[in-house]
ChimeraX commands (.cxc) that place a marker at each C-alpha (Angstrom):
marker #1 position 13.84,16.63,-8.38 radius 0.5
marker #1 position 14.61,13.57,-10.27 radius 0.5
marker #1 position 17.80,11.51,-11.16 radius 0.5
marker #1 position 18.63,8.22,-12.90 radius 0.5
marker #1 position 20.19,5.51,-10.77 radius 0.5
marker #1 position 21.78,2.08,-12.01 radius 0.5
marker #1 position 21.51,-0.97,-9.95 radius 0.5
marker #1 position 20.97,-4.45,-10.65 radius 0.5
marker #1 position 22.47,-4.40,-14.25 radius 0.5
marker #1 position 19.17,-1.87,-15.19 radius 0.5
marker #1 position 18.56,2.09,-14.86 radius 0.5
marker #1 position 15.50,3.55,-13.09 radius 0.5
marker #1 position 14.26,7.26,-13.60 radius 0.5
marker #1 position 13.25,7.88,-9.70 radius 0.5
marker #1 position 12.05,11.00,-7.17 radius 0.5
marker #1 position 11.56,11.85,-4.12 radius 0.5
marker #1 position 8.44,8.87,-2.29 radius 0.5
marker #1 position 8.74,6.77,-5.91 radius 0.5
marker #1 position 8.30,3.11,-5.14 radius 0.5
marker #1 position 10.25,0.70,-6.62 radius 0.5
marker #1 position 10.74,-2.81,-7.12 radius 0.5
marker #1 position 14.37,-3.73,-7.90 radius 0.5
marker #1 position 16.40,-7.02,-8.09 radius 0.5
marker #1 position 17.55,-8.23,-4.75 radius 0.5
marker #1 position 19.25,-6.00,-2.48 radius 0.5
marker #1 position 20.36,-8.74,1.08 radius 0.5
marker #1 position 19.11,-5.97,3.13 radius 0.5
marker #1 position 16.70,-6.03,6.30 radius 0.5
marker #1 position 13.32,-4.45,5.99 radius 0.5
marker #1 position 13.25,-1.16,7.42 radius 0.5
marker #1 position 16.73,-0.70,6.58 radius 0.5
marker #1 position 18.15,2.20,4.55 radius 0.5
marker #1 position 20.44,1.90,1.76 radius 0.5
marker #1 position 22.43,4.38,-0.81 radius 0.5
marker #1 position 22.49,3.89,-4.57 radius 0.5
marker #1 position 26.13,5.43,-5.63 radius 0.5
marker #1 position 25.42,4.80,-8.90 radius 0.5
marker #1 position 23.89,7.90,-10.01 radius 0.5
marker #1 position 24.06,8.71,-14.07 radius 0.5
marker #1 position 21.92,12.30,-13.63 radius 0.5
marker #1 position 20.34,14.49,-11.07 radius 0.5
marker #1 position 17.88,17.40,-12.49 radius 0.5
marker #1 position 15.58,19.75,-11.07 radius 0.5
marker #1 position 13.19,22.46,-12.97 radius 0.5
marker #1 position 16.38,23.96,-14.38 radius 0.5
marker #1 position 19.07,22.39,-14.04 radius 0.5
marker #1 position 20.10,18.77,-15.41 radius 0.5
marker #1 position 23.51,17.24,-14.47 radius 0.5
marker #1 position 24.84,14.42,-16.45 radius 0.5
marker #1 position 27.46,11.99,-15.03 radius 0.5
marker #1 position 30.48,10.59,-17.01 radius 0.5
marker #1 position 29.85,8.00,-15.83 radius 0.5
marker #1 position 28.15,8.97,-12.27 radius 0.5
marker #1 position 27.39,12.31,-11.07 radius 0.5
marker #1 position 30.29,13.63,-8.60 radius 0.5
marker #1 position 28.84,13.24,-5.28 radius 0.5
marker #1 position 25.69,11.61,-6.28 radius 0.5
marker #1 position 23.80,9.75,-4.36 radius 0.5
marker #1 position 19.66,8.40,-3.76 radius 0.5
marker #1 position 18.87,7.03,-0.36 radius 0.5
marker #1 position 16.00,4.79,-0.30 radius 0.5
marker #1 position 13.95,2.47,2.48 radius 0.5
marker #1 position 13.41,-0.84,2.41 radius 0.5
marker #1 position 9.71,-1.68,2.11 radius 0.5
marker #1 position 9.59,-5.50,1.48 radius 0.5
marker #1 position 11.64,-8.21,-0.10 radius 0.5
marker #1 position 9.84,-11.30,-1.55 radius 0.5
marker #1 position 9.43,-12.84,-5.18 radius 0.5
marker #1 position 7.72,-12.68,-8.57 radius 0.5
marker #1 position 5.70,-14.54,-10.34 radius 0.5
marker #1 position 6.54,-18.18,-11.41 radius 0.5
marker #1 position 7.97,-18.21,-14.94 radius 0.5
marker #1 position 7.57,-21.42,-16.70 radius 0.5
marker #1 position 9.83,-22.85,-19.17 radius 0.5
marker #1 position 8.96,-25.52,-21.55 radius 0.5
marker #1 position 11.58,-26.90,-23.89 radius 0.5
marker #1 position 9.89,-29.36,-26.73 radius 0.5
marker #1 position 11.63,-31.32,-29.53 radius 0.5
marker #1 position 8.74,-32.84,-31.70 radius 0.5
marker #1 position 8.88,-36.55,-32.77 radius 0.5
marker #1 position 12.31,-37.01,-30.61 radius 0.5
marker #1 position 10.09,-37.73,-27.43 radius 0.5
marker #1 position 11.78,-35.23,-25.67 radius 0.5
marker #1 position 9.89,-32.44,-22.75 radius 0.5
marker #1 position 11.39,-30.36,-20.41 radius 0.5
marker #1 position 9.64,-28.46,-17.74 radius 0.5
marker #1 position 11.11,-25.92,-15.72 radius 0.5
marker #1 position 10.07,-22.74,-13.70 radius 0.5
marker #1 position 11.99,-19.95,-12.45 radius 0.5
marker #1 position 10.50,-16.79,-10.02 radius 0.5
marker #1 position 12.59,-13.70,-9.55 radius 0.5
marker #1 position 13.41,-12.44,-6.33 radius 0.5
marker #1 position 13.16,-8.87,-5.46 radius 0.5
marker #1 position 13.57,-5.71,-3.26 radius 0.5
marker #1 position 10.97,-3.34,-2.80 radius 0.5
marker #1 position 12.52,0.43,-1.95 radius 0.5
marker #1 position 10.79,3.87,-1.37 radius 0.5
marker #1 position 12.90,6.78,-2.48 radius 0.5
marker #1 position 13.56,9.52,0.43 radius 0.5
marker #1 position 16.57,11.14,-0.87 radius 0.5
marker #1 position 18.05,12.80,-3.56 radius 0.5
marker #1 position 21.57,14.57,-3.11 radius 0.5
marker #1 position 24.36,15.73,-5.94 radius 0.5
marker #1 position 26.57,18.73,-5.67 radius 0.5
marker #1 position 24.79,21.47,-6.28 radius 0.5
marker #1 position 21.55,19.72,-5.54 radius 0.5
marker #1 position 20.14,18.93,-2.27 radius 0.5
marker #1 position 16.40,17.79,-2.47 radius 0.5
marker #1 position 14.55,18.14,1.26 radius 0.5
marker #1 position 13.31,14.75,2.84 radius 0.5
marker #1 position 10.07,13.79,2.50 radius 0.5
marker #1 position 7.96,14.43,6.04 radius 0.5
marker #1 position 5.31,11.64,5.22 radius 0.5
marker #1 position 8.17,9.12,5.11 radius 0.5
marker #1 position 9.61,10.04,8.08 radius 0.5
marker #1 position 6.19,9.80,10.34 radius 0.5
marker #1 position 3.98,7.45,8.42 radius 0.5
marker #1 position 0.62,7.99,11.22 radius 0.5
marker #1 position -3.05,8.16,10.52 radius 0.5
marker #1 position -4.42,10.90,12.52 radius 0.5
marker #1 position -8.44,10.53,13.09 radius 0.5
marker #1 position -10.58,13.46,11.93 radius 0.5
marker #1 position -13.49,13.45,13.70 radius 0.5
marker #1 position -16.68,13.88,12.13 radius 0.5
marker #1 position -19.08,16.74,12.23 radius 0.5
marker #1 position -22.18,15.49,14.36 radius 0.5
marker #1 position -25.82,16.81,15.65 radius 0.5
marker #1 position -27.34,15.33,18.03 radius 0.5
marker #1 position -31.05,14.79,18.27 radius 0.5
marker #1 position -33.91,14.23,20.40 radius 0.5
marker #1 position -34.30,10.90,18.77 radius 0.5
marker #1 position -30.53,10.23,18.50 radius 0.5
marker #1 position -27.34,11.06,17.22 radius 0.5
marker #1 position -27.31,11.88,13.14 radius 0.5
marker #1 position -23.75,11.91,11.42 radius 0.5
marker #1 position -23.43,13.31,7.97 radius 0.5
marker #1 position -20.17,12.01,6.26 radius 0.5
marker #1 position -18.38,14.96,4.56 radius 0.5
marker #1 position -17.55,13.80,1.34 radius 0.5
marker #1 position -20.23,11.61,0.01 radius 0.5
marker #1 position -23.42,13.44,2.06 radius 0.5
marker #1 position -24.54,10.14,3.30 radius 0.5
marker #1 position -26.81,10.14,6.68 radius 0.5
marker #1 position -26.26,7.31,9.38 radius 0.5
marker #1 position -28.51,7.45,12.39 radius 0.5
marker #1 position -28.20,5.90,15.71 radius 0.5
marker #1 position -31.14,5.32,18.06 radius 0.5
marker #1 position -30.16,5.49,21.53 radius 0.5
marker #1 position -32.63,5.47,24.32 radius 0.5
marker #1 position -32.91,6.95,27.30 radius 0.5
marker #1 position -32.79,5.58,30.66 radius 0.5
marker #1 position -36.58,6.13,31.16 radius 0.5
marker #1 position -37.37,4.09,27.45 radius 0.5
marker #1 position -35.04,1.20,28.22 radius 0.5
marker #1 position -36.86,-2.20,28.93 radius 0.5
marker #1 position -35.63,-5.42,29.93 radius 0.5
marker #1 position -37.99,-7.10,27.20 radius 0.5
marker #1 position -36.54,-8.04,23.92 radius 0.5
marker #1 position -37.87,-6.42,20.53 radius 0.5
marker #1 position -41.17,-8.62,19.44 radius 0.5
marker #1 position -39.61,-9.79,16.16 radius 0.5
marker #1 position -36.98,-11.54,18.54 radius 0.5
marker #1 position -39.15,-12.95,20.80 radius 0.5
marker #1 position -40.52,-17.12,20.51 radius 0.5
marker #1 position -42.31,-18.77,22.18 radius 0.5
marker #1 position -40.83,-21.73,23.78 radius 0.5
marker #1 position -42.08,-24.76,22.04 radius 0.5
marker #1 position -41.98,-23.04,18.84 radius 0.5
marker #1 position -38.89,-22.79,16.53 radius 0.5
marker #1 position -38.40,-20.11,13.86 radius 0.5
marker #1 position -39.63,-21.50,10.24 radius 0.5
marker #1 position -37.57,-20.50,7.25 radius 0.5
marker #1 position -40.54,-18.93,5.57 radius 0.5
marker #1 position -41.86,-20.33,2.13 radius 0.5
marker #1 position -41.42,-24.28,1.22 radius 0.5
marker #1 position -41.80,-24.95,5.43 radius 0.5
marker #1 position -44.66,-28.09,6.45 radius 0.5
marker #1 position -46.85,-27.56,9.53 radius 0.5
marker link #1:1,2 radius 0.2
marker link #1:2,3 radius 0.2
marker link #1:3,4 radius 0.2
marker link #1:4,5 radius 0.2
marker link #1:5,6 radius 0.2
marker link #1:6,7 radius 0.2
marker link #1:7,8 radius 0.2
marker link #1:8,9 radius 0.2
marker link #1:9,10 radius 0.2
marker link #1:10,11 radius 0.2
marker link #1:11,12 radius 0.2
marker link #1:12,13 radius 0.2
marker link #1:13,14 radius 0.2
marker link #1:14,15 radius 0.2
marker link #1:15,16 radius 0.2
marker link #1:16,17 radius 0.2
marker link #1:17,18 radius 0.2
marker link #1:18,19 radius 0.2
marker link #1:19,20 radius 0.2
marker link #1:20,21 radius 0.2
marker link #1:21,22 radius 0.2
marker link #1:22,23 radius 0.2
marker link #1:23,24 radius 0.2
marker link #1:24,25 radius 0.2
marker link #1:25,26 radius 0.2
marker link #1:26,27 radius 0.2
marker link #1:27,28 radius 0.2
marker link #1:28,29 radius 0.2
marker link #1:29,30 radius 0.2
marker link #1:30,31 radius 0.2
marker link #1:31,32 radius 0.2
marker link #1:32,33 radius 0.2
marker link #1:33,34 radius 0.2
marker link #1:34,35 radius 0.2
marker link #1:35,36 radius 0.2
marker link #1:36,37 radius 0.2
marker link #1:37,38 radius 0.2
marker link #1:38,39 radius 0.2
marker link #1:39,40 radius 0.2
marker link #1:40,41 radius 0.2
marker link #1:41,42 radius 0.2
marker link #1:42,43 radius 0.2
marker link #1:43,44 radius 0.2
marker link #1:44,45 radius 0.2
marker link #1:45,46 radius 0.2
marker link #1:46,47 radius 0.2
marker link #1:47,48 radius 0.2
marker link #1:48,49 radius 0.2
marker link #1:49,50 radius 0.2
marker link #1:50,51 radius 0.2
marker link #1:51,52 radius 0.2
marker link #1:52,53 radius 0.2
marker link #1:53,54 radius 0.2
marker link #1:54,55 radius 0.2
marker link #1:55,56 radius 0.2
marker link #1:56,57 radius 0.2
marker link #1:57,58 radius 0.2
marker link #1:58,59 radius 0.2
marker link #1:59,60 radius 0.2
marker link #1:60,61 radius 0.2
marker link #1:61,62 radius 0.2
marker link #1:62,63 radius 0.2
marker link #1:63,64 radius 0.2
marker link #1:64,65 radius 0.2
marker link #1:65,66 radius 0.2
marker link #1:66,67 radius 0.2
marker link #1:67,68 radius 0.2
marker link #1:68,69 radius 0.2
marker link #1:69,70 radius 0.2
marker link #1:70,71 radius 0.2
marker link #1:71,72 radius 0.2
marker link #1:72,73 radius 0.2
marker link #1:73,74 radius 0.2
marker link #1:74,75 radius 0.2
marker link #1:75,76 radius 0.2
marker link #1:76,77 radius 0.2
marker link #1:77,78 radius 0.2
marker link #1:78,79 radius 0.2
marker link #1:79,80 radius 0.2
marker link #1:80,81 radius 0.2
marker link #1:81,82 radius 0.2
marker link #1:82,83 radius 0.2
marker link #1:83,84 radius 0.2
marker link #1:84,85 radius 0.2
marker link #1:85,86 radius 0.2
marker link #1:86,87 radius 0.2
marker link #1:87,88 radius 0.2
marker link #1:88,89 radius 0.2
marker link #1:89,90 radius 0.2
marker link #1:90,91 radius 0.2
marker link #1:91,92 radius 0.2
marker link #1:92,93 radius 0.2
marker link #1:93,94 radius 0.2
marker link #1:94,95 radius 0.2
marker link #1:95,96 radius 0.2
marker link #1:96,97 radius 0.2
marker link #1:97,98 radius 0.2
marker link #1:98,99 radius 0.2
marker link #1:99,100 radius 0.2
marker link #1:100,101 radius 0.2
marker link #1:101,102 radius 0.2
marker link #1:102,103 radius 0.2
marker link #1:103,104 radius 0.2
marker link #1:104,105 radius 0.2
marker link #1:105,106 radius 0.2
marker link #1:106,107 radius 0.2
marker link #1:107,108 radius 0.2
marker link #1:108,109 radius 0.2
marker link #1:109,110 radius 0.2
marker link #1:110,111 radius 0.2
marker link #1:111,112 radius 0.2
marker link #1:112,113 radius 0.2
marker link #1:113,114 radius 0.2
marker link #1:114,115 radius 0.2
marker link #1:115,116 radius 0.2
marker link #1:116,117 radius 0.2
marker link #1:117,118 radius 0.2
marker link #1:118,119 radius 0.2
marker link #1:119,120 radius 0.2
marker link #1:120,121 radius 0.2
marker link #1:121,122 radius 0.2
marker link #1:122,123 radius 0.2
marker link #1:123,124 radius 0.2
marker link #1:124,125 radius 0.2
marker link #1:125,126 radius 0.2
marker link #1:126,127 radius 0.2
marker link #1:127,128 radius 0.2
marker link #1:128,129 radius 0.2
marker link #1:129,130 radius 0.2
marker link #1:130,131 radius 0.2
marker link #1:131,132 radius 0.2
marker link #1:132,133 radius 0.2
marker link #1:133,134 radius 0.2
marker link #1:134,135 radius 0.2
marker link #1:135,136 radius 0.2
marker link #1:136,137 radius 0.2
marker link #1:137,138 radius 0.2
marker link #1:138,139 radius 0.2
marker link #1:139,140 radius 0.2
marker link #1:140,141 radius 0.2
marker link #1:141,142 radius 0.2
marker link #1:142,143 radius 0.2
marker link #1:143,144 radius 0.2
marker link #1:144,145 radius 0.2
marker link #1:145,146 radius 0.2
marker link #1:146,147 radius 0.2
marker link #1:147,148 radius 0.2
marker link #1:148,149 radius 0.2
marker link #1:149,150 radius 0.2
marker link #1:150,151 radius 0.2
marker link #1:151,152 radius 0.2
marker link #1:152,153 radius 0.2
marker link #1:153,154 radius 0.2
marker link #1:154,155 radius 0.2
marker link #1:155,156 radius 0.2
marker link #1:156,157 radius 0.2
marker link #1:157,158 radius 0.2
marker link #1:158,159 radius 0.2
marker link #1:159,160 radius 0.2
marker link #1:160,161 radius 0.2
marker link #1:161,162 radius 0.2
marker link #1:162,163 radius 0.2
marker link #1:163,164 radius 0.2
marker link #1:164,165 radius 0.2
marker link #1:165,166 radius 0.2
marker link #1:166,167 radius 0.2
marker link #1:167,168 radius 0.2
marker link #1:168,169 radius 0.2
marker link #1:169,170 radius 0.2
marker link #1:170,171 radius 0.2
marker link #1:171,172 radius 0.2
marker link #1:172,173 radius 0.2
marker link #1:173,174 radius 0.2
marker link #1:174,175 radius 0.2
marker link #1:175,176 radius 0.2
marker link #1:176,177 radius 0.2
marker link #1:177,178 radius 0.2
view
């Protein structure tokens, strides 16, 4: 389901989890807010044109953000008067996310994802090994393996490449006077 809203002196073609980045809306972040301003509503099937707005149209839509654009810079120049003007401008603007659709005769369900936005953890398929535990990632086939000793292997004793003496001080390799 789709429909064509005006706000901010322009007309967007929007559905159901569209983002969009309008002109300034003085609204909170996190806050809904209804677009009455509907000029269609269509489906599949059926299309609805407004004359002007659709009867009993209306888009609901979440705040996401509300910030501002890039800097816009404005030169005005009048050769040989001696004359330069500098200026820059940067549009502010409303970012929305689209959760509802409604006109008569169509009702579009709400979007579950918006709702509950959670990551839920899927845990990986594992083996585990003598020598460790080996984890294949699903998608790509890539191996990862993780030595872990047993009690019996542990040591108190740092790996050699770790260890120096005391009155000696790790060189940097090549280029390094003795």
């Amino acid at each position: 389901m789709y429909a064509v809203i005006q706000t901010g002196g322009k007309q967007y073609k929007v559905a159901q989890g569209d983002n969009l980045i309008i002109e300034k809306i003085a609204t909170d972040i996190g806050k809904s807010v209804d677009f009455n301003n509907v000029l269609l509503v269509g489906d599949k099937d059926n299309v609805e044109i407004g004359t002007p707005f659709v009867n009993g149209g209306k888009v609901t839509a979440m705040v996401q953000a509300q910030g501002r654009g890039k800097k816009i810079k404005i030169i005005k120049f009048k050769r040989r008067k001696h004359h330069l003007k500098r200026m820059g401008h940067r549009q502010s603007y409303t970012e929305v996310k689209i959760t509802g659709i409604m006109a008569d005769g169509f009702v579009a369900p709400p979007l579950l994802s918006i709702v509950a936005d959670e990551h839920v953890a899927v845990p990986l398929p594992t083996e585990v090994e003598e020598t460790g535990i080996k984890v294949t990632l699903p998608e790509t086939g890539i191996k990862t393996q993780d030595v872990v000793a047993t009690s019996s292997e542990k040591s108190e004793t740092p790996p050699p490449a770790l260890v120096t003496q005391p009155n000696e001080t790790p060189s940097s390799g090549a280029g390094s006077k003795d």
